[in-house]
C-alpha positions in Angstrom: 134.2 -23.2 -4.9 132.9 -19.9 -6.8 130.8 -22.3 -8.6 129.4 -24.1 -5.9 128.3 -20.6 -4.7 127.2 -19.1 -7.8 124.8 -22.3 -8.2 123.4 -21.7 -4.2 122.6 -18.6 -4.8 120.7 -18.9 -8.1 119.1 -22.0 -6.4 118.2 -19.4 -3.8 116.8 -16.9 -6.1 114.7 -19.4 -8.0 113.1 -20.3 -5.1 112.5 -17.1 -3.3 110.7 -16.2 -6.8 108.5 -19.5 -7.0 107.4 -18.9 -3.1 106.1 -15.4 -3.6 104.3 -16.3 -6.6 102.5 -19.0 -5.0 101.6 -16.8 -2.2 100.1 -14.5 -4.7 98.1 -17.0 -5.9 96.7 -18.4 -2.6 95.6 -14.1 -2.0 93.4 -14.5 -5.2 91.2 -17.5 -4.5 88.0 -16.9 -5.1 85.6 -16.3 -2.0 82.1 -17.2 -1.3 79.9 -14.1 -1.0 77.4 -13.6 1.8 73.8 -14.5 0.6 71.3 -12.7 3.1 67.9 -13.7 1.5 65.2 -13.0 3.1 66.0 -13.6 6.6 66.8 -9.4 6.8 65.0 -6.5 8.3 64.9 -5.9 4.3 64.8 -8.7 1.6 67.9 -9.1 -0.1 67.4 -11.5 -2.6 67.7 -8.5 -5.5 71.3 -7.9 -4.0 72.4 -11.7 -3.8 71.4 -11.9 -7.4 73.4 -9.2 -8.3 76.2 -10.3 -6.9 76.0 -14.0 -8.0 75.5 -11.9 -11.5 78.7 -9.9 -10.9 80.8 -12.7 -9.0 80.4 -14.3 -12.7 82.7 -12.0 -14.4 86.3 -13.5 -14.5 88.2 -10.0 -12.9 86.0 -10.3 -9.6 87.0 -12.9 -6.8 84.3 -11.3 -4.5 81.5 -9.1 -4.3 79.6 -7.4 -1.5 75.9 -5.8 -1.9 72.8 -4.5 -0.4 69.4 -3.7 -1.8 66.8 -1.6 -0.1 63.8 0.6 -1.7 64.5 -0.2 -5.2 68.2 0.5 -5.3 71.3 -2.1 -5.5 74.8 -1.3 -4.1 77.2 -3.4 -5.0 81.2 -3.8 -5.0 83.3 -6.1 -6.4 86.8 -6.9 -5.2 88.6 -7.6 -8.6 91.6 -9.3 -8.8 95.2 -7.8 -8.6 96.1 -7.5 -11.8 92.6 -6.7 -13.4 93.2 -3.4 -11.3 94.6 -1.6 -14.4 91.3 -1.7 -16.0 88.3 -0.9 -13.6 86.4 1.7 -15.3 85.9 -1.4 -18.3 85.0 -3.8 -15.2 82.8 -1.3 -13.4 80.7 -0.5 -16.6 80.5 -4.1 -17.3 79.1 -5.1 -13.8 76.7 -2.2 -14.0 75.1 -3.3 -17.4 74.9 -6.6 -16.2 73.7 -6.1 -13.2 70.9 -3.5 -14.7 69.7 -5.7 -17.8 68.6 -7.9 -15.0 67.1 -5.2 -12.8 65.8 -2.6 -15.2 64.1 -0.4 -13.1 66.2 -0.8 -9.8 68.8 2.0 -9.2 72.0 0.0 -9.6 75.2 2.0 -8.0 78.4 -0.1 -8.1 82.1 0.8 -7.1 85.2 -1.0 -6.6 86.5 1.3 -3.9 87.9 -1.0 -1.3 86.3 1.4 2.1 82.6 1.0 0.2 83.7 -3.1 0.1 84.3 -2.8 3.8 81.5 -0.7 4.5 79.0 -3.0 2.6 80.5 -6.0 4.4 80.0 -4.5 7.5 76.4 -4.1 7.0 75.7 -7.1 4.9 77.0 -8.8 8.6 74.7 -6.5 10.4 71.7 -7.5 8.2 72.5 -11.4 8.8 72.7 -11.1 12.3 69.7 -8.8 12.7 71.3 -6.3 14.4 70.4 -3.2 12.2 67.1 -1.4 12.3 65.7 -0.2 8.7 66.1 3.7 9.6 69.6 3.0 10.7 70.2 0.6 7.3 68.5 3.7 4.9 71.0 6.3 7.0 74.3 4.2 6.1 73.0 3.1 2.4 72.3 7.1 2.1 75.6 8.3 3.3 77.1 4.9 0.9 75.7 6.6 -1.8 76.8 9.5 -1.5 80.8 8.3 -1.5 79.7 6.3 -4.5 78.6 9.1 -6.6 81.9 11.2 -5.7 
């Protein structure tokens, strides 16, 4: 009896533990990032570069970005564990990112609110529903909670 017992409940625990780490692993699957093009109130083929550039680097599952007026934001989401190192992954990204684009103004963080806030406007430039003053007044005010 107390073995039968001891045995269900290691079953138990086995399996609890090989569930959760499979639904770790279905949170880290890679996603497709957004490519705008041209089809925006600004061209956006620097920023879709850039992200196909930073999507490249094994730590980053997705990436968000926006170019306007000679300057590239850009935000990867990197994957959980890879956390623990993000100043490395950030530099990294950036170097890339600016060996293509030597003269563009590349600004890149991997704070999740900028991720959200360049997805939200990365959907506002594919649907067309963001004028270029508003885009320059978000992309200033992204800046400046990049730089600090």
């Amino acid at each position: 009896m107390k073995n039968s017992f001891m045995f269900t409940l290691a079953f138990f625990a086995l399996t609890c533990t090989l569930v959760g780490c499979g639904q770790m692993n279905l949170q880290q699957q890679e996603q497709t990032p957004l490519f705008i093009g041209e089809e925006a109130v600004v061209d956006q083929t620097q920023a879709d570069n850039a992200k196909k550039i930073v999507l490249s680097m094994d730590e980053v599952i997705d990436v968000r970005g926006v170019a306007n007026q000679g300057n590239i934001y850009i935000t990867p989401e990197v994957k959980h564990f890879d956390r623990l190192h993000l100043e490395g992954i950030r530099k990294d990204g950036f170097d890339r990112v600016k060996k293509r684009y030597p003269n563009a103004t590349v600004f890149l963080s991997t704070d999740k609110k900028i991720f959200m806030e360049l997805e939200k406007l990365e959907r506002q430039l594919k649907e067309g529903n963001i004028t270029k003053k508003e885009l320059d007044k978000q992309l200033k005010k992204l800046e400046e909670d990049m730089k600090g």
